[in-house]
C-alpha angles and dihedrals in degrees: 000000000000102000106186119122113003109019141040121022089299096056093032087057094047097055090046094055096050087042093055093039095053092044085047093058090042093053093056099043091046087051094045090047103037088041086231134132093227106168098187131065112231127193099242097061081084084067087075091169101055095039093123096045095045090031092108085061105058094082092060108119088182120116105200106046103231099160110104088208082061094050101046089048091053096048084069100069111021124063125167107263115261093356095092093124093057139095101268137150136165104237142110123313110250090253115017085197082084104055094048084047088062099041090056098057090056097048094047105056105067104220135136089269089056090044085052090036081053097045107038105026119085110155132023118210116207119205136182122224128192107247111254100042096070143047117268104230083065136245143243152172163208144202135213080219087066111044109186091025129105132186128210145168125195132280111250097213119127080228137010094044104128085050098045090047084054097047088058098053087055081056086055089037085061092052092046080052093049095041090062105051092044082063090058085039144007083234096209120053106197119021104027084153100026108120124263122180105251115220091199102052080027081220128098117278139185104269099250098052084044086065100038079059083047090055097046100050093055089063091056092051093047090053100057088047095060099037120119119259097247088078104052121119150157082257092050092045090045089055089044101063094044090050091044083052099053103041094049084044093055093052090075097055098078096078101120095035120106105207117181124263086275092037077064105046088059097048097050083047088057089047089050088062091041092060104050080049 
């Protein structure tokens, strides 16, 4: 495998050194604008417009957001794309248990998802959905106004949800991946808006939000890949070939779109796995 920007020690560095070298200029140009001494890099300094209002919340070392202050104050400026006119609200999950369960099937593996999830994630939103307007098998999201921030609802399956929950946050995981790099490059030339067929929303999409949906399927795919085999399952093997298909699917729709000379080499790194799929 060529293993360059996303996967294997070489792809897993290079996003951490973007990563650390994007959190580390943040952090200096929070500190020079707000007049304060933060050591830390949150996600919510890449909200620059709403510093004043977040800024409480950039000293929260929590991964999962529990406080219901913080939640309330998020709420405020963060809403799922395209899903306005939904049930959603930013509080606990029904049953926390299956968040940490997640989590910890991502933590405990060791792959290269766990090593990106480690490197790049830094809160977990939970949200809660009313059942019917959205898919079962959960959604989620991320801005490029938090970076290092993901949000997520449950699943709403009778078995597999904690999977499945951790499934979707190696989906997030891909557009934190994603999100760094497109601070170091605009990633697509020509087109940036120009519609692709997303094989994750299965609708047309502006480009760059179809491979954002390329990226992260890939993770997923990744993920399962690498997951231990006691996991394994009719239900893990069934996912898995959908999401093979799709992602090797998506990698043909980019045809008439012009990405820069980096653009290009992710794209032909994500050709590379798809090919040894």
């Amino acid at each position: 495998m060529k293993d360059s920007w996303f996967f294997g020690n070489a792809g897993v560095n290079n996003l951490k050194e973007v990563n650390e070298s994007f959190k580390l200029k943040t952090l200096k140009h929070i500190n020079l604008i707000s007049k304060n001494t933060f050591s830390t890099y949150s996600p919510w300094m890449s909200n620059l417009d709403k510093i004043t209002e977040l800024e409480d919340e950039f000293k929260s070392n929590k991964l999962i957001i529990t406080s219901i202050n913080s939640l309330e104050t998020l709420e405020q400026f963060y809403s799922p794309p395209e899903d306005e006119n939904n049930s959603v609200s930013f509080f606990n999950f029904s049953s926390d248990k299956l968040l940490e369960g997640a989590v910890d099937i991502i933590k405990s593996q060791g792959n290269d998802i766990s090593n990106i999830f480690e490197n790049t994630v830094r809160h977990i939103v939970p949200l809660e959905t009313a059942k019917g307007d959205f898919q079962n098998i959960g959604i989620g999201f991320s801005s490029h106004l938090a970076k290092g921030a993901i949000f997520l609802n449950s699943p709403f399956l009778n078995e597999n949800s904690a999977l499945q929950l951790a499934i979707n946050i190696a989906h997030e995981t891909g557009h934190q991946a994603l999100y760094i790099y497109q601070t170091a490059d605009p990633i697509i030339e020509n087109g940036i808006d120009t519609p692709v067929y997303s094989y994750v929303r299965k609708i047309d999409r502006p480009a760059i939000q179809s491979f954002h949906a390329s990226v992260a399927l890939a993770f997923m795919v990744r993920f399962l890949t690498q997951l231990n085999k006691g996991y394994h399952s009719d239900y893990h093997q069934k996912v898995l070939e959908k999401l093979v298909h799709d992602f090797t699917q998506s990698l043909n729709s980019y045809k008439n779109i012009q990405f820069t000379e980096f653009g290009e080499l992710l794209l032909e790194d994500l050709r590379c796995y798809a090919c040894e799929l």
